[in-house]
N, C-alpha and C positions, 0 to 999 in steps of 0.2 A: 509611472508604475514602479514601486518597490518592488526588489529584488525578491523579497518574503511572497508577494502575492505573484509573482509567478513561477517560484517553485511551488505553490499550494498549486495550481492551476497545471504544470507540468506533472505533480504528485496526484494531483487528481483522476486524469487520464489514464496515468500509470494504473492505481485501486481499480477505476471500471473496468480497465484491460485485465485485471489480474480475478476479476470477479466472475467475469463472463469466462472465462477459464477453466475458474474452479465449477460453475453450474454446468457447463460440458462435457467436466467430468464426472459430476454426478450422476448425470442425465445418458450415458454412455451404457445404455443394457450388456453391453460387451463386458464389461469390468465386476470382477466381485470385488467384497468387500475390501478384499486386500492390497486388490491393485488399486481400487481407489482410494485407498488409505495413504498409500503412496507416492500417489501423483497429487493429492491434494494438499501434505503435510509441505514439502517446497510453497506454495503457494500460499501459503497463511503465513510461515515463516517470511516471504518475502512481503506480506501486505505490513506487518507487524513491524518490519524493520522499516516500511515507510512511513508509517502511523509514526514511530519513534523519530522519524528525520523529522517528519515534519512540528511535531513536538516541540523538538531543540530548534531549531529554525526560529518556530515562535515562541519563544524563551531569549533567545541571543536579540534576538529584534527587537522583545520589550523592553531587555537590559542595557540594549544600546541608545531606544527612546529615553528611558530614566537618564543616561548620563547626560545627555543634551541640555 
């Protein structure tokens, strides 16, 4: 197993965890608008920086197969 497929698989886990989260907080009648505006803007910011790892991961990996 390449090092790339189990950071996708480690970064996986991480997204479903980060999504079941954010539906929590939607689903939360306690919360108005604002408070969920809140709690859910960390949580997009953090899915987005993983989307972006995961990106460059597989960018550096294909660039590493071409030199081979």
């Amino acid at each position: 197993m390449d090092i790339t497929k189990a950071y996708e698989e480690c970064m996986h886990k991480l997204l479903v965890a980060l999504e079941k989260e954010f539906m929590e907080v939607l689903a939360n009648p306690k919360l108005d608008k604002k408070a969920k505006n809140l709690r859910t803007k960390p949580l997009v910011t953090k899915k987005q920086i993983l989307l972006n790892t995961l990106d460059a991961l597989r960018l550096v990996d294909r660039s590493g197969n071409e030199e081979k």
